[in-house]
C-alpha positions in Angstrom: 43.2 19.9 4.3 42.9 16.8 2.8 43.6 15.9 -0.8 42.0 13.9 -3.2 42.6 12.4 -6.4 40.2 11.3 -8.5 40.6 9.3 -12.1 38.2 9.6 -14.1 36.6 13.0 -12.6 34.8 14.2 -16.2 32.7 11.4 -15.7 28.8 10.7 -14.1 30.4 9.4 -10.9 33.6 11.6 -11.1 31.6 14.9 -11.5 29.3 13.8 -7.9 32.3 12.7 -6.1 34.2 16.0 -6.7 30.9 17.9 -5.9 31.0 16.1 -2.7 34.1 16.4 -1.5 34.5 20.2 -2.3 31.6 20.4 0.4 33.9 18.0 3.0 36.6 21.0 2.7 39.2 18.8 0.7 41.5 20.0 -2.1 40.0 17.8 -5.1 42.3 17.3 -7.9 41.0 15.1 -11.1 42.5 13.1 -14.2 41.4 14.1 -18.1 42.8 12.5 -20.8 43.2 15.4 -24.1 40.0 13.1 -25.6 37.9 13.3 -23.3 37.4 17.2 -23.5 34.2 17.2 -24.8 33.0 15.2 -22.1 34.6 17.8 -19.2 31.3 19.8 -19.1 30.2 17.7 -16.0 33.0 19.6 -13.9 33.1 22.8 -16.1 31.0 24.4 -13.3 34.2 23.8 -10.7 37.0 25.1 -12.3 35.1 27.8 -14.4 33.0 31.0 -14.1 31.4 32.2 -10.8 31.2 28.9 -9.8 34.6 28.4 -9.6 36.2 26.2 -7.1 39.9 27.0 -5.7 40.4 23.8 -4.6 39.6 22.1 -7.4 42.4 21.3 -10.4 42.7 19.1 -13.2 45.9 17.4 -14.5 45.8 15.9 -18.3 46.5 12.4 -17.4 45.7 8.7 -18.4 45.4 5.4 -16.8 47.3 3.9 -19.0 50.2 6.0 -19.3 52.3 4.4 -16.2 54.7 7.5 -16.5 52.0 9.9 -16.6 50.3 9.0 -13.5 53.5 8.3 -11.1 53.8 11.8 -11.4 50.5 13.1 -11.2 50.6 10.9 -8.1 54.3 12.4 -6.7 53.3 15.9 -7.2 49.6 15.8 -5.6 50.7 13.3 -2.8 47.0 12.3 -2.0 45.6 11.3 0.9 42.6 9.3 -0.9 42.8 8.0 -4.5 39.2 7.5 -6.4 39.9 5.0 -9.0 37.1 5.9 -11.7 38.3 5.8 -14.8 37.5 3.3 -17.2 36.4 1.9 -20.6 33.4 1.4 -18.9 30.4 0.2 -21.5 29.9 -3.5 -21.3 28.7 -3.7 -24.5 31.4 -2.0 -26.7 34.1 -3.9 -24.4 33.3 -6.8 -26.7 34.1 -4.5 -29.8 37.1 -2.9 -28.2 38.4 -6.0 -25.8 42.6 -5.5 -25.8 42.1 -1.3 -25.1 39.2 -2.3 -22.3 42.0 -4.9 -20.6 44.5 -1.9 -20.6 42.7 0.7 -19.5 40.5 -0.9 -16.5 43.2 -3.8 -15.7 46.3 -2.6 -16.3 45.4 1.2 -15.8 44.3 -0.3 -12.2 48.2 -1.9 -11.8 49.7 1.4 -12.9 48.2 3.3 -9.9 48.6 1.2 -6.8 52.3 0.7 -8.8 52.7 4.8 -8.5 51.5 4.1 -4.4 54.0 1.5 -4.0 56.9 3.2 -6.0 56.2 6.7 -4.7 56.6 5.5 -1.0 52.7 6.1 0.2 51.7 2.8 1.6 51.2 4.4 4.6 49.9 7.7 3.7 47.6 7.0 0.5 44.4 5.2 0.9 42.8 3.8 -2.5 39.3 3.2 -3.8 38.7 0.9 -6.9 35.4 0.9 -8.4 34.5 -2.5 -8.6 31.3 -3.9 -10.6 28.1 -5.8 -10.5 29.2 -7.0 -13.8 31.8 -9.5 -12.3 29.1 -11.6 -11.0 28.0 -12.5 -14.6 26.2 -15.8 -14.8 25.5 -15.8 -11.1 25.8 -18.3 -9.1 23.2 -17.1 -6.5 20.7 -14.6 -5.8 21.2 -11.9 -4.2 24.8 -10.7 -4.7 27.1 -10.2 -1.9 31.1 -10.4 -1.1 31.2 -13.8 -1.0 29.4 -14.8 -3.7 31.9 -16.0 -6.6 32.1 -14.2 -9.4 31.8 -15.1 -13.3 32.4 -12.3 -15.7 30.4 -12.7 -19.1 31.9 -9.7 -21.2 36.1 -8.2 -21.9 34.8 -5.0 -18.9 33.9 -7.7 -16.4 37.2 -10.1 -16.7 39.2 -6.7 -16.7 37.2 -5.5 -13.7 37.9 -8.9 -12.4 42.1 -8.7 -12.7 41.5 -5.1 -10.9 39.5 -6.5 -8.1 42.3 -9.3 -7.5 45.4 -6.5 -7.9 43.6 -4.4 -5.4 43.8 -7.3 -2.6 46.7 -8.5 -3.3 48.6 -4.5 -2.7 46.8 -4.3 0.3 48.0 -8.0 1.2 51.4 -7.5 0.0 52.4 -4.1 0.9 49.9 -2.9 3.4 48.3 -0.3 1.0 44.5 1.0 2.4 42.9 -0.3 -1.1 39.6 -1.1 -1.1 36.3 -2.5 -3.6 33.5 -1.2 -3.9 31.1 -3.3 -6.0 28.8 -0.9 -6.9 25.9 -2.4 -9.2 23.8 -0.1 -11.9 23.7 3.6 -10.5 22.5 6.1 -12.9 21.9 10.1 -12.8 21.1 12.9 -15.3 24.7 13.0 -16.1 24.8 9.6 -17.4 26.4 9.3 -20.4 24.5 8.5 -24.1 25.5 5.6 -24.8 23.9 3.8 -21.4 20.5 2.3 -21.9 19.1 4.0 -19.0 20.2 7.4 -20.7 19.2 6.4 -23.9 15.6 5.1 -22.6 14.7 8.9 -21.2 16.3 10.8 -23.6 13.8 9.0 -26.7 11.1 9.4 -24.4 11.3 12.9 -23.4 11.6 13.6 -27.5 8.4 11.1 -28.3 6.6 13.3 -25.8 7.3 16.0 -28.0 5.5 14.2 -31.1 8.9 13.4 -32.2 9.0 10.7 -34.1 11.7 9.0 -33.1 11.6 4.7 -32.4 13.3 3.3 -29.2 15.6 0.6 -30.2 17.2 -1.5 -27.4 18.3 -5.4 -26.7 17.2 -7.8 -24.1 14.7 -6.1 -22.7 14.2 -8.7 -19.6 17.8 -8.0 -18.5 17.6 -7.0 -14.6 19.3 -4.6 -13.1 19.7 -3.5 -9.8 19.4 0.2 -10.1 20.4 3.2 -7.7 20.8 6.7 -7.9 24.7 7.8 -8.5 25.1 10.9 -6.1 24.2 8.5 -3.4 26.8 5.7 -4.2 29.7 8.5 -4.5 29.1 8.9 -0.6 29.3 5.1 -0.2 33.0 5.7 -2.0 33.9 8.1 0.6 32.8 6.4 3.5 34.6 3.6 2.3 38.2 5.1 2.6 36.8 6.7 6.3 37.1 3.1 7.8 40.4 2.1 9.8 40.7 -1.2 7.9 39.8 -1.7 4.4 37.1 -3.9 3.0 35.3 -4.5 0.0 31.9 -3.7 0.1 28.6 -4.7 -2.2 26.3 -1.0 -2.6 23.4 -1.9 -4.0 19.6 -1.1 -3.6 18.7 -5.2 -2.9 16.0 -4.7 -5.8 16.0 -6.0 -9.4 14.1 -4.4 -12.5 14.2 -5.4 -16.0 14.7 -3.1 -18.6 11.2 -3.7 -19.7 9.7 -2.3 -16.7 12.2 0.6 -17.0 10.7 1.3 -20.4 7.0 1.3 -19.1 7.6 3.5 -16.4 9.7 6.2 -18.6 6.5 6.0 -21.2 4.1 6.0 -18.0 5.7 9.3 -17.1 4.1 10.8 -20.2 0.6 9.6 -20.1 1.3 6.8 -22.3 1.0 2.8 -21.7 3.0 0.4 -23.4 1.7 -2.9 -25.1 4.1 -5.5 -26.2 3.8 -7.5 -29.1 5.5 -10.5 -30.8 8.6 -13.0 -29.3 11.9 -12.5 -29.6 13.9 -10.0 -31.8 10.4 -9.3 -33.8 8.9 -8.0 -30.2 8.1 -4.3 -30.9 6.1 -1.8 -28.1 3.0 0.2 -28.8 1.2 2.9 -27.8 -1.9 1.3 -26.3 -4.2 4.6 -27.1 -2.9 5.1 -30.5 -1.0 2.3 -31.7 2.2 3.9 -32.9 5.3 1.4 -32.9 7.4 3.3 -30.4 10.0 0.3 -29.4 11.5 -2.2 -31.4 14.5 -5.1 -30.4 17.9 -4.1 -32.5 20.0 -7.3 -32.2 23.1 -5.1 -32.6 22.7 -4.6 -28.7 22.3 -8.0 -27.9 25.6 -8.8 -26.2 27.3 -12.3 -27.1 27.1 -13.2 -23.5 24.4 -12.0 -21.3 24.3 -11.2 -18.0 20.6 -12.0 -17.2 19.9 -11.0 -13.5 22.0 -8.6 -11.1 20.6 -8.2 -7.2 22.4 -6.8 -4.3 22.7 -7.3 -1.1 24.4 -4.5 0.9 23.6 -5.7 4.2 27.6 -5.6 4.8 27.7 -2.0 3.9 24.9 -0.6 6.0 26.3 -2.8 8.8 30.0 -1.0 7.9 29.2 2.3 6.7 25.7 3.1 7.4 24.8 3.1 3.9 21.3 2.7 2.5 19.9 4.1 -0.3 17.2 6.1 -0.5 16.1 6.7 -4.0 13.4 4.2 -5.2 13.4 2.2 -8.6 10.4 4.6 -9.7 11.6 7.7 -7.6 14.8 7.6 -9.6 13.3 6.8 -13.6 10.4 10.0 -12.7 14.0 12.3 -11.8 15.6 11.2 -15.2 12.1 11.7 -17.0 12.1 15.3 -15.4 15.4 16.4 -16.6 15.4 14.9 -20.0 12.2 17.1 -20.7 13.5 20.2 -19.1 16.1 20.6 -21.6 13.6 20.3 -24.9 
């Protein structure tokens, strides 16, 4: 039976992953750092209750606790390493750079470190989840491996130094480490504090005659936006391969947040009009004129990342990877959960 670590396992991606390799047949073990309890319930269902899964434990352990995780990593001897974990919220990096640099550049180091030190270059292979968000101000449209990359935020220069550390172990000692660049993938299980979380969740509640006002940045920011339980099995056919490589997954199409907003509204009979420039642009109900979204320049970031597109033309041509889930398909399945739970 295989085994699998995974960092990061409470999280949207973590809680898939796990999910998915429990069906494989591996023994699935996860990181949780003591503050992160409240956010455990996305794997409660595998270690808990009828549900429970046997194969499936959990270690207290952090990133950025070198000591920690050198013996997480000696007593589970994985086969595959997940690298999730992360200060992961673009935004808030810029409000919390110096503990985003330790925990998704230095928190990278520490693991393929443990590899190294804990003699499992040969035995260990190692994912590192990579980001759109290091192409920044891009330098051409779409986005693919070779493009070169220009962080615009503290996550994506962090991300950047992890990207780097990840070639240069599997340069320098022959460790199975890996990229994958995954650009904006998004799920019911997406934390609050992501705008495509935050964009359903206000929704469903305004469908409710709740009188609740949207309140987001740059609306014209584009994303390229997939569906998260299908770029965890990207993850996994990634470590599958006999070489490593780093690999772009990506649905190839862009969307702005704008048209994210209208289809979330759309979903509950309502159309959005758009009024005024700038951070005095507010959203309306076209039938009844109620302000439902307004700008709130606190989200505005101090660098921007305008547009993100990829191209995964590498990946299918790898992997066999292609997403499935359409721009629309996926916003109607995070409109349909958010208003089952009211």
């Amino acid at each position: 039976m295989k085994k699998a670590l995974i960092t990061g396992v409470a999280g949207q991606d973590g809680s898939y992953l796990s999910e998915f390799l429990l069906e494989k047949g591996y023994e699935v073990h996860g990181t949780i750092r003591r503050s992160s309890l409240e956010g455990k319930s996305r794997v409660d269902h595998l270690y808990i209750g009828e549900t429970k899964n046997n194969n499936f434990y959990l270690h207290y352990g952090d990133v950025t606790d070198s000591i920690c995780m050198n013996n997480i990593i000696s007593k589970v001897q994985p086969d595959e390493i997940y690298h999730l974990a992360a200060q992961s919220h673009v935004r808030v990096s810029f409000d919390i750079p110096g503990y985003t640099a330790q925990t998704d550049a230095i928190g990278t180091l520490n693991i393929l470190e443990s590899i190294k030190q804990n003699g499992l270059a040969d035995k260990t292979k190692f994912y590192q989840a990579s980001t759109s968000e290091l192409y920044g101000k891009v330098k051409e449209n779409p986005q693919n491996e070779n493009t070169p990359f220009y962080p615009r935020s503290p996550y994506g220069t962090a991300k950047l130094y992890a990207y780097w550390t990840t070639i240069n172990y599997r340069e320098a000692y022959g460790i199975f480490a890996c990229n994958g660049i995954l650009f904006n993938h998004e799920s019911p299980r997406r934390g609050n504090s992501f705008v495509s979380k935050k964009i359903v969740e206000t929704v469903a509640k305004i469908s409710q005659n709740d009188n609740t006002i949207l309140k987001l940045g740059n609306l014209n920011a584009q994303r390229d936006w997939g569906y998260a339980p299908e770029y965890v099995e990207a993850m996994w056919k990634m470590l599958q391969l006999n070489k490593p490589v780093d690999l772009v997954i990506s649905t190839g199409e862009t969307h702005s947040v704008r048209e994210f907003v209208g289809l979330a509204f759309a979903k509950i009979g309502k159309q959005i009009v758009w009024k005024g420039k700038g951070v005095d642009e507010k959203g309306f109900c076209k039938e009844s004129n109620r302000l439902l979204v307004k700008i709130d320049p606190y989200y505005f970031r101090p660098t921007e990342v305008d547009l993100l597109k990829g191209d995964s033309t590498l990946a299918k041509e790898k992997i066999g990877w292609n997403p499935k889930v359409t721009f629309q398909s996926l916003v109607n399945l995070l409109m349909d959960f958010e208003i089952s739970k009211l």
